[in-house]
C-alpha positions in Angstrom: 80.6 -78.2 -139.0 82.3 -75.1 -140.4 82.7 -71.9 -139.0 80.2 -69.3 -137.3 80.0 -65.7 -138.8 77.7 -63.3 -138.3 76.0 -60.8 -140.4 72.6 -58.5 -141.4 70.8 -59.5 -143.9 67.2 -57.6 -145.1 67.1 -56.0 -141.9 67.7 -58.9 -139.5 71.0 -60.5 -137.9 72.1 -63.9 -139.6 74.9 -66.4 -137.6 75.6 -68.6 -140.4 77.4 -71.5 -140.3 80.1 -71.7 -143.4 79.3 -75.1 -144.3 76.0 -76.1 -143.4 74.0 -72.3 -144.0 72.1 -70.0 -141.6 71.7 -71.6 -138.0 69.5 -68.5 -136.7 68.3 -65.1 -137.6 67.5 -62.4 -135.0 67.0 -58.7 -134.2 65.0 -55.8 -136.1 66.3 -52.8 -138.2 69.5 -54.2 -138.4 72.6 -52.5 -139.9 75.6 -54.7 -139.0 76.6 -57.2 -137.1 79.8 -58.7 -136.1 80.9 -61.5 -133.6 83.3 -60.6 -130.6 84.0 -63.1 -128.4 81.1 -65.3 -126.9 79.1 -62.3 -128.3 77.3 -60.9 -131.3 77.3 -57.0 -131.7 74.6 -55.7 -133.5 74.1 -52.1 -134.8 71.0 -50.9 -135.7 69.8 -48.5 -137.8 68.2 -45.8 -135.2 72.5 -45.9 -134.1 71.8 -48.2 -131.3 73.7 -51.1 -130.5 72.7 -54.1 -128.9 74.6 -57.3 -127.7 73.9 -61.0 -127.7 75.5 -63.8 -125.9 75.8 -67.6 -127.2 73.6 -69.9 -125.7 75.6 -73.0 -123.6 75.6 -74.9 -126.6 77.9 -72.2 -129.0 75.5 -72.9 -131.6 72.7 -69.9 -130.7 72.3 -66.6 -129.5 69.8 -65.3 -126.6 69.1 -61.5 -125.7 69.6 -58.6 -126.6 71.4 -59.0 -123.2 72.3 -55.1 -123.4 71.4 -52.0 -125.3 73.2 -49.0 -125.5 
C-alpha cells in the first residue's frame, strides 16, 4: 500500500493510491482537488467547493458532506 493523493481528472475527482492506482473516482465538473486532513476538497468549475470525508476504513470517500 502506498500513499493516497487526490486529484481531477476529465472532470471527476480521483484518490489514487501511489502504488496500487485509482481506489475511487467521485464528483462532477471538477476543477481541483486536494486532500486536507481526513478530507478531500474539491473545487468545481461553477467556483463551488465541496468537501468529502474518508469513510472508517481511510481507504474511501463519502459526501459531499458540505458545499459552499
Amino acid at each position: 500500500m502506498g500513499n493516497v493523493i487526490a486529484r481531477a481528472r476529465g472532470g471527476r475527482a480521483q484518490l489514487i493510491d501511489t502504488r496500487a492506482g485509482v481506489i475511487q473516482t467521485f464528483g462532477v465538473d471538477v476543477a481541483s482537488a486536494m486532500l486536507q486532513g481526513d478530507e478531500v476538497v474539491v473545487n468545481l468549475t461553477s467556483g463551488k467547493t465541496q468537501i468529502y470525508r474518508f469513510n472508517a476504513s481511510g481507504r474511501t470517500v463519502f459526501g459531499p458532506v458540505r458545499t459552499y
